[in-house]
C-alpha positions in Angstrom: -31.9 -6.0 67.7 -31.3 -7.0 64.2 -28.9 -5.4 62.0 -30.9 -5.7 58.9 -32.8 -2.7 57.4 -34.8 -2.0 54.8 -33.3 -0.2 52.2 -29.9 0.1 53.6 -26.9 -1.3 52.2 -24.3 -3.1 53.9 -21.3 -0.9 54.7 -17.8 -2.9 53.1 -15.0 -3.1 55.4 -11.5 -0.9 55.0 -9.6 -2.6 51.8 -6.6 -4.6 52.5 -3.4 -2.6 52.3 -2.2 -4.5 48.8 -5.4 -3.8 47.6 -5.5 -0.4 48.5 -1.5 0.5 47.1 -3.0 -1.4 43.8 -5.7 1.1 43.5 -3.0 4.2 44.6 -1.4 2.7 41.7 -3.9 2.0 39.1 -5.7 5.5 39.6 -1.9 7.4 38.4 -0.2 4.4 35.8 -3.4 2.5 35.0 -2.1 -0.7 35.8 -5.5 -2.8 36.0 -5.9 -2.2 32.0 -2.5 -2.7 31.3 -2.3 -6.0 32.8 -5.7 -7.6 31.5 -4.4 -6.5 28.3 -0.8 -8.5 28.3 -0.8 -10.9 31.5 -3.0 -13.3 29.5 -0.9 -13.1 26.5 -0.1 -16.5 25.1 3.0 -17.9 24.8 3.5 -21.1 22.6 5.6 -23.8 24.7 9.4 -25.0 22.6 12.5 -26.4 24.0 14.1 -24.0 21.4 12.5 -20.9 22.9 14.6 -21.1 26.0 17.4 -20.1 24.3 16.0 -16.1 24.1 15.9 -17.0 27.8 19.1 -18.2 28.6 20.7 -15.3 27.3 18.3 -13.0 29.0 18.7 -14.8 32.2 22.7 -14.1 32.3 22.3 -10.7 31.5 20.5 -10.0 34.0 23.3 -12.1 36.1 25.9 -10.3 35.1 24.1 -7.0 36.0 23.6 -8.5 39.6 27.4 -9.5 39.3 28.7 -6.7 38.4 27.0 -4.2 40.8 28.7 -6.2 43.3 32.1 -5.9 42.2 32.3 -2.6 40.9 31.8 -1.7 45.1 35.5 -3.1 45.4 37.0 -2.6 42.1 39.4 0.3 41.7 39.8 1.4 38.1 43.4 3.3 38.2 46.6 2.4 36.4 48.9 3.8 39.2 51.2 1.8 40.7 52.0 0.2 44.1 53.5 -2.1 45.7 51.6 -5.2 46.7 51.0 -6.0 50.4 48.4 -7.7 50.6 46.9 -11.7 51.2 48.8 -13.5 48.2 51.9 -14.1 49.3 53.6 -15.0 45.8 52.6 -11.7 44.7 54.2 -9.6 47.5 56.6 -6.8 46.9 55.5 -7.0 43.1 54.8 -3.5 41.8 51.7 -3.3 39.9 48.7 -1.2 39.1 45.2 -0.5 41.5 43.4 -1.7 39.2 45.3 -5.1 39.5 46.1 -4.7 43.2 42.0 -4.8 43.6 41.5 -7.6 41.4 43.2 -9.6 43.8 42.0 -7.8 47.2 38.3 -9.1 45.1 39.5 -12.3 44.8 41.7 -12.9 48.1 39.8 -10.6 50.8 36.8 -9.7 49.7 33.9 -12.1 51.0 32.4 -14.1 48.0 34.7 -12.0 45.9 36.4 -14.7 43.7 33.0 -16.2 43.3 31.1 -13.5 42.3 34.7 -12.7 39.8 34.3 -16.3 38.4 30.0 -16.3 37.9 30.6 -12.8 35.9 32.8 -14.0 33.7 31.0 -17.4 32.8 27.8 -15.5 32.8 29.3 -13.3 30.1 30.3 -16.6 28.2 27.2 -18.2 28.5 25.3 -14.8 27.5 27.1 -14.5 24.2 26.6 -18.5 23.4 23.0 -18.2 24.3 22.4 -14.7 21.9 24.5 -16.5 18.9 22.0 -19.8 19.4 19.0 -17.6 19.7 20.1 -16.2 16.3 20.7 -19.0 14.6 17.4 -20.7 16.1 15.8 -17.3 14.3 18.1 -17.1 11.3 17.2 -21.2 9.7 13.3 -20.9 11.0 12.8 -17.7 9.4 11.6 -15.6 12.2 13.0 -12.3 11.1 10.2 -12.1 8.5 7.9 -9.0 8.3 7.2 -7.3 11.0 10.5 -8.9 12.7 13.0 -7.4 10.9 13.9 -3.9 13.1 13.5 -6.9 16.0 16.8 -9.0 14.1 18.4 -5.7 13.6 18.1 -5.4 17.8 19.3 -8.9 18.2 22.5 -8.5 16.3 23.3 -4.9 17.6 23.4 -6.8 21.2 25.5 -9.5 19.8 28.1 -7.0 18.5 27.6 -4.7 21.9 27.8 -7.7 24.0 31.6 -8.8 22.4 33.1 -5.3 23.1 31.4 -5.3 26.5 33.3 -8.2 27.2 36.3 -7.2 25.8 36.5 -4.2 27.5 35.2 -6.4 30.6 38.6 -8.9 30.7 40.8 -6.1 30.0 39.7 -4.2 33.5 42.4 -6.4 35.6 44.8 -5.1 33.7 46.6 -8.3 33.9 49.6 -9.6 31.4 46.6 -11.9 29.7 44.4 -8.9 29.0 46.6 -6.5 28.5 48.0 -8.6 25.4 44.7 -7.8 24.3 44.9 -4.6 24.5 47.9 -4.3 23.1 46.8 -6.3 19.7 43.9 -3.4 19.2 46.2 -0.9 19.3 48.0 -2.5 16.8 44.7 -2.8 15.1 44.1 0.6 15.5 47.5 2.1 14.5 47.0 -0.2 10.8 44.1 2.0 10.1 45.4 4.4 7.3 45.6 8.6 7.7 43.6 8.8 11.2 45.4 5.5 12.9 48.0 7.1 15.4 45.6 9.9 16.2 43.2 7.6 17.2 45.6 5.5 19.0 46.4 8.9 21.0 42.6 10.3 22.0 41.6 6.6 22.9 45.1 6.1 25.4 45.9 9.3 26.5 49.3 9.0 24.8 51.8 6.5 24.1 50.9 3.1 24.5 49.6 1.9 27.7 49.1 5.6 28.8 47.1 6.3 32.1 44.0 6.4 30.9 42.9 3.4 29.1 41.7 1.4 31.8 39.5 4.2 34.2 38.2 4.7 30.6 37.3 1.0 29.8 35.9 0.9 33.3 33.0 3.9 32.1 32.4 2.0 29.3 32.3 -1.4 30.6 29.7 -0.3 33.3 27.5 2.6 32.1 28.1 3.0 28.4 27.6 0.0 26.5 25.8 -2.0 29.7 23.1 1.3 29.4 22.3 1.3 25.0 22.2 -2.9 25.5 19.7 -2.6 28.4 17.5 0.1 26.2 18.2 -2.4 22.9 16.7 -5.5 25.5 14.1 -3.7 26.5 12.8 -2.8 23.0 13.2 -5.9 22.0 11.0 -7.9 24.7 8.0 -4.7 23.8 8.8 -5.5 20.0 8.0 -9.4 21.1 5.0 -8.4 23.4 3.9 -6.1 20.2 4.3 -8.4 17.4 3.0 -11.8 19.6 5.4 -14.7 19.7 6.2 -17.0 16.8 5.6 -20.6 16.7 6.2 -24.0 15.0 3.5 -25.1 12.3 1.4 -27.7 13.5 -2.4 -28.6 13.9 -4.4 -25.3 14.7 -1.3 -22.5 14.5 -2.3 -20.1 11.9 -0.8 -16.8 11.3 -3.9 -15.3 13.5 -3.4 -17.1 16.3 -0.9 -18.3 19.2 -1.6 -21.5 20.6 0.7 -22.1 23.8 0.4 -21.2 27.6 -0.7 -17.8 29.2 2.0 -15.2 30.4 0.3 -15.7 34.4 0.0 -17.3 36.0 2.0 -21.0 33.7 4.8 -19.4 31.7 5.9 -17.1 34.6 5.8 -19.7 36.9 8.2 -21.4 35.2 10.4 -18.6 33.3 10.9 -17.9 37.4 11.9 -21.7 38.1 14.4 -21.4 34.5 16.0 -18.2 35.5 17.2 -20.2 39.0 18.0 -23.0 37.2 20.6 -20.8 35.2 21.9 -19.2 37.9 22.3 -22.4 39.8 24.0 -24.3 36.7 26.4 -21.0 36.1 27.4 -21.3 39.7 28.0 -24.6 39.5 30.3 -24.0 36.6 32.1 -21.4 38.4 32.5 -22.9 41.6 34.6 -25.9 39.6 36.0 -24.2 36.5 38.4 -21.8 37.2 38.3 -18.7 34.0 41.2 -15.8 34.6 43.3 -16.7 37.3 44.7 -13.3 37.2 47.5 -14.2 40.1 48.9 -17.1 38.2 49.7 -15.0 35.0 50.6 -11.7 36.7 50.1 -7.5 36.0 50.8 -6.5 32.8 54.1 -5.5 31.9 54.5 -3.9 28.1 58.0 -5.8 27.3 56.3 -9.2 28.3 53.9 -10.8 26.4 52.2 -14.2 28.4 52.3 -18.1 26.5 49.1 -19.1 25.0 46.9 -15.6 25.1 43.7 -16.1 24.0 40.8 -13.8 23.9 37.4 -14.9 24.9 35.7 -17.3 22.3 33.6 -14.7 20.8 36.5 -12.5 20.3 38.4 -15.7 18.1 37.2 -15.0 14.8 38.7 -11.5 14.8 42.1 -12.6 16.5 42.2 -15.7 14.0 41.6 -13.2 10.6 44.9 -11.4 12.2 47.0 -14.4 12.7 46.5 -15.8 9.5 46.7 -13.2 7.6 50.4 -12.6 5.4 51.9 -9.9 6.5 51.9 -7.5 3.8 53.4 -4.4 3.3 53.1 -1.7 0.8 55.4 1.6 1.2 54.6 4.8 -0.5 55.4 8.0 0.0 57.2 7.2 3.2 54.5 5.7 4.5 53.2 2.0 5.1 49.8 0.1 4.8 50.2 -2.7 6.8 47.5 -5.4 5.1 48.3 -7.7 7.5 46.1 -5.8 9.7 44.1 -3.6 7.6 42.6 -6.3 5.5 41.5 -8.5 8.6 39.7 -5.4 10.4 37.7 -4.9 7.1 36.9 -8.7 6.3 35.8 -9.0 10.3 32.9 -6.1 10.4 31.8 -7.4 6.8 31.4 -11.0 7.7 28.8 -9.8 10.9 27.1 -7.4 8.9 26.8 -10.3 5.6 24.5 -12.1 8.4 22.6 -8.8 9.8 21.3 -7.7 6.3 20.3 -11.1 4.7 16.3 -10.8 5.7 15.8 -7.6 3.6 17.9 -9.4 1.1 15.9 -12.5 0.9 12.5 -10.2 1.4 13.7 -8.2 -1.6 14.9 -11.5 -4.0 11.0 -13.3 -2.6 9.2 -10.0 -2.8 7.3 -11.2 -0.3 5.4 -8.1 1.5 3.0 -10.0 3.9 3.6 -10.7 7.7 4.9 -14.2 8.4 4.2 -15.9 12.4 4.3 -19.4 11.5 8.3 -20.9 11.1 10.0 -22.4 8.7 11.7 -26.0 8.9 15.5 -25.7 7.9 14.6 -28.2 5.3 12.0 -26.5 3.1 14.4 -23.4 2.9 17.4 -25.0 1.4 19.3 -21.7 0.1 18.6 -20.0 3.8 19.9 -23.1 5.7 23.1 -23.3 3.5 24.0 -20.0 3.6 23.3 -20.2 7.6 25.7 -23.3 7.8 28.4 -22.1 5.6 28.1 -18.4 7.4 28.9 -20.6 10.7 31.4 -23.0 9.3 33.5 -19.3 8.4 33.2 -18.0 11.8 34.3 -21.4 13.3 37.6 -22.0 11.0 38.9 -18.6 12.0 38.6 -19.2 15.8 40.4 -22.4 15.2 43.2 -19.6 13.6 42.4 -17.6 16.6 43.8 -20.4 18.6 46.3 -22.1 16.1 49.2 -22.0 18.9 47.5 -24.3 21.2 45.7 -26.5 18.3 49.5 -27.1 17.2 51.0 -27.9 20.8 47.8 -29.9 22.2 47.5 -31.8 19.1 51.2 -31.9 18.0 50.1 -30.7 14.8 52.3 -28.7 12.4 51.9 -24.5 13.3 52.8 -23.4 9.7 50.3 -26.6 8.3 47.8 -25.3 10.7 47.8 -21.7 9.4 47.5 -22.9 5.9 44.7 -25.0 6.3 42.8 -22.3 8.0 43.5 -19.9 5.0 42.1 -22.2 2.3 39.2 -23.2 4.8 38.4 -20.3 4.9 37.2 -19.9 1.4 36.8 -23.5 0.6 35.1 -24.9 3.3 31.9 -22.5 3.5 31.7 -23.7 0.0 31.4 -27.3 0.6 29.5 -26.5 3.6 26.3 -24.7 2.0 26.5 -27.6 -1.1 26.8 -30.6 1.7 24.2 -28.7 3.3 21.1 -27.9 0.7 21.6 -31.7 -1.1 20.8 -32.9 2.7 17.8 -30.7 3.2 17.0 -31.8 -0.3 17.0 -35.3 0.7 15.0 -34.2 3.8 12.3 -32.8 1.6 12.6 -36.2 -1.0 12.1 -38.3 2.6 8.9 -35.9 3.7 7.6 -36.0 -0.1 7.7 -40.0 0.1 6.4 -40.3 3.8 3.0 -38.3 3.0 2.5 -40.4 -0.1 3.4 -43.6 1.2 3.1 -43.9 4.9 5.7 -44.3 7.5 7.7 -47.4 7.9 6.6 -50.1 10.4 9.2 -52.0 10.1 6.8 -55.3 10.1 7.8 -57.7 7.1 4.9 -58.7 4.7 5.1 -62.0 2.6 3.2 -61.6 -0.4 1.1 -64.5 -1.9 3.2 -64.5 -4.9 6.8 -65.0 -2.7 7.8 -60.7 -2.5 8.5 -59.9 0.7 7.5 -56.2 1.5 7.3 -53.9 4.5 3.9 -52.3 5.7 3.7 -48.9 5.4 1.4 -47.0 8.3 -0.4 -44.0 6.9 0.2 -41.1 8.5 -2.4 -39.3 11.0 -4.1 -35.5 9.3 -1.4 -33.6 11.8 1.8 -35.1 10.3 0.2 -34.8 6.7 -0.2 -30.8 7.6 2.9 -30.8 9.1 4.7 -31.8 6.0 2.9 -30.1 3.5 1.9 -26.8 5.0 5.2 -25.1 3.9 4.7 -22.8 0.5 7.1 -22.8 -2.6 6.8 -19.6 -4.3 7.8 -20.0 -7.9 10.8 -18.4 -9.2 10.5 -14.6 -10.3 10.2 -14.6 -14.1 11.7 -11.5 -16.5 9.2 -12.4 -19.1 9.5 -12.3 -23.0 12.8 -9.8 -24.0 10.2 -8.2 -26.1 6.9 -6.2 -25.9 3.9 -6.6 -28.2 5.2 -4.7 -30.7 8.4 -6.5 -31.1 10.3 -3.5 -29.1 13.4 -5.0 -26.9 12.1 -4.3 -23.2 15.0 -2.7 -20.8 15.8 -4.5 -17.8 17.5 -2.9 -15.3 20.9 -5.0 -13.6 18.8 -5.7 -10.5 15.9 -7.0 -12.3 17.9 -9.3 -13.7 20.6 -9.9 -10.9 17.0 -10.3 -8.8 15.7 -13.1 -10.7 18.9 -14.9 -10.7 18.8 -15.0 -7.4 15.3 -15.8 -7.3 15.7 -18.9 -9.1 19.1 -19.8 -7.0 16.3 -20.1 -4.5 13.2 -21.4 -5.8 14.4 -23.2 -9.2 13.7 -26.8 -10.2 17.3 -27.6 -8.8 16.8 -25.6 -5.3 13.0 -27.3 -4.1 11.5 -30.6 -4.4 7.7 -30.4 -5.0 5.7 -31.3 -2.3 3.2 -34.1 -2.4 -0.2 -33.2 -4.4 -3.8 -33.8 -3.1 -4.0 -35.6 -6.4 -0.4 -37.7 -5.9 -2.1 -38.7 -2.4 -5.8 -39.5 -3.7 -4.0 -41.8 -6.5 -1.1 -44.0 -4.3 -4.0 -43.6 -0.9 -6.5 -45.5 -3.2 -4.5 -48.3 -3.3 -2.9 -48.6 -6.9 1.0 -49.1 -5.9 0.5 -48.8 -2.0 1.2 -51.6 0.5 
């Protein structure tokens, strides 16, 4: 008998059980709409986005990390006697919190592994977030809408180095608890509220019982929980605002041209995040970071050769070292400069690089949104300031480190300290000049390829005997990409009196506004790009080879 009827229709089979849990899904979060909407999104392809990835990628290692070891990790400063694997250590007393720092590394399977990939991952995650600001900081991607996305960026860069901080101190080891020891020295320089802060934040007199459970709650919930909240609104502020890419042919500020979220980018975002974890396991497995049983617990009479704090944490170690020690009594009290006067440069320096969008959107009074970079080059000012902020932040970690610069190099400790003082001020200075006449060049070079062609490097003999070399013109796409850039004209204050021959009053940020406005934009700061008419006259062929 044949199973076709009129008129009926064909009875579908039960659903798969994916299918069906998709559905279960769907029907309560609405997860069909929610991915058509954003799995498609698009996603331009740049070797320089990766760097938002790296440092995204060892986050999420060191969260993998770190579960694991907080299983074996006991955060108590009473002491014991060691017993355990590591025979030099025996019969030393010490604390739990450094008696399980070496059960993790000795006894526990996989323990000094996992020790060494959390520590390189949080190396590696700072590195990559300080890249992945500069990368945004010289192309201009903070523009409008970006900004409250910068302001993210930077809060998990400053989170992130006091995460780690409070990350190497946990072993309580003589290394790290130098460390520790410096910020309370920090902290008891700060004037009227020092030593009661020193006593709520220790428990008591310095080390106190208390310091190291409590850097263990905010090593691992604390900090770890506002940076993951901070990383999530910043990818949705990414997903929200659609990526930013590199001028070139068919990029507008309307469009993204690139790859698709699914199935290309995930594909190989998935293949990257391995490739990290394999390259930071790699690096662990042969670079040995904190051999806590070769410097020993921490003892408060001791203090252990060559202490360094982690790279990030230079810069503030280096303002300290450098820094005169001065003194001022009054009152029978003191204000100890030495100290006070690095802890207030430090914060100021981070934040001079956190505010500058709103102040360059206030000096360009530029309202409009911006998705299409800038080349370092066209922005002179920006890129200056970006290189001479860096060069700052570089010459104090080499104060941060000046004992070992002077023994590894043989170089002079007292010559050292001096230079880093001047350079301090000096070389930022020569920095940002060195750096804006070289994007001006840049922009000369551009200016001279669209009008007359790139070099060949085929020699020409001219009837007449010159010798000359052919110039190719370029191709439409490297015209645009040289002359797409805008250069807004410097903010003018207009005549100092109205029609009526009445002075005008201009207000000290008016005029403090179009200073800076020509500082940027001024005949002296930008080299006029090529003209359509400049092109049309040397393209004809009067004065081009």
């Amino acid at each position: 008998m044949s199973n076709e009827t009129s008129g009926a229709t064909p009875r579908r089979g039960k659903a798969p059980r994916g299918e069906r849990i998709a559905d279960w899904a769907d029907g309560r979060l609405g997860i069909y709409s929610l991915a058509k909407s954003n799995m498609r999104k698009i996603f331009p392809d740049h070797w320089s986005f990766m760097l938002g990835e790296v440092a995204l990628y060892s986050f999420i290692i060191i969260i993998l990390t770190g579960v694991y070891l907080t299983l074996f990790f006991h955060p108590s400063m009473a002491e014991v006697t060691y017993h355990g694997s590591y025979v030099p250590m025996q019969g030393i007393r010490m604390t739990q919190a450094f008696e399980s720092t070496l059960e993790i590394s000795f006894d526990v399977r996989g323990g000094l592994l996992i020790r060494q990939i959390h520590h390189w991952a949080a190396l590696v995650f700072l590195a990559a977030m300080m890249v992945h600001m500069m990368r945004v900081f010289f192309t201009g991607a903070f523009r409008k809408p970006r900004e409250v996305n910068w302001l993210f960026g930077f809060l998990l860069l400053v989170l992130g180095m006091f995460t780690g901080f409070t990350g190497y101190s946990l072993p309580d080891d003589l290394l790290s608890g130098t460390g520790v020891r410096f910020i309370e020295g920090v902290i008891l320089a700060m004037p009227l509220v020092g030593s009661y802060l020193q006593f709520f934040i220790f428990g008591g007199e310095f080390p106190g019982h208390d310091i190291i459970p409590r850097f263990f709650t905010v090593h691992v919930l604390l900090l770890p929980g506002i940076m993951l909240g901070l990383l999530v609104a910043h990818l949705i502020l990414v997903f929200y605002h659609k990526h930013t890419q590199f001028p070139g042919a068919g990029k507008t500020n309307n469009n993204v041209v690139g790859m698709p979220l699914l199935p290309v980018y995930m594909a190989k975002a998935g293949g990257f995040f391995f490739l990290v974890f394999g390259v930071i396991a790699v690096i662990s497995a042969i670079a040995s970071i904190n051999p806590v049983w070769a410097i020993g617990p921490y003892r408060p009479d001791q203090v252990s050769t060559g202490a360094q704090p982690d790279w990030y944490m230079g810069f503030a170690e280096g303002l300290v070292r450098v820094m005169p020690g001065w003194e001022w009594n009054f009152w029978g009290h003191t204000l100890n400069f030495g100290v006070l006067i690095p802890i207030l440069i430090f914060p100021l320096v981070l934040v001079a690089i956190a505010v500058y969008p709103f102040i360059e959107s206030w000096v360009k009074g530029d309202k409009r949104e911006h998705h299409i970079l800038d080349r370092p080059r066209n922005v002179p000012t920006r890129t200056g300031f970006g290189v001479a902020w860096l060069v700052a932040y570089f010459v104090m970690l080499i104060g941060g480190g000046n004992d070992l610069w002077a023994t590894h190099f043989h170089l002079s400790l007292n010559s050292l300290t001096w230079f880093v003082r001047i350079g301090f001020f000096v070389l930022p200075v020569l920095a940002f000049i060195a750096t804006k006449r070289i994007c001006l060049g840049l922009q000369r070079r551009d200016k001279d390829k669209v009008l007359h062609g790139r070099e060949s490097g085929i020699i020409k003999r001219l009837p007449h005997g010159e010798f000359i070399e052919v110039h190719e013109p370029l191709d439409q796409e490297q015209l645009h990409l040289l002359t797409q850039h805008e250069q807004p004209a410097p903010l003018e204050l207009g005549p100092e009196v109205d029609e009526n021959g009445v002075e005008r009053k201009l207000s000290r940020s008016q005029k403090l506004r179009a200073k800076l406005s020509k500082a940027y934009y001024g005949e002296d700061n930008v080299i006029p790009k090529a003209t359509v008419e400049e092109y049309k006259e040397i393209s004809s062929g009067h004065g081009h080879h």
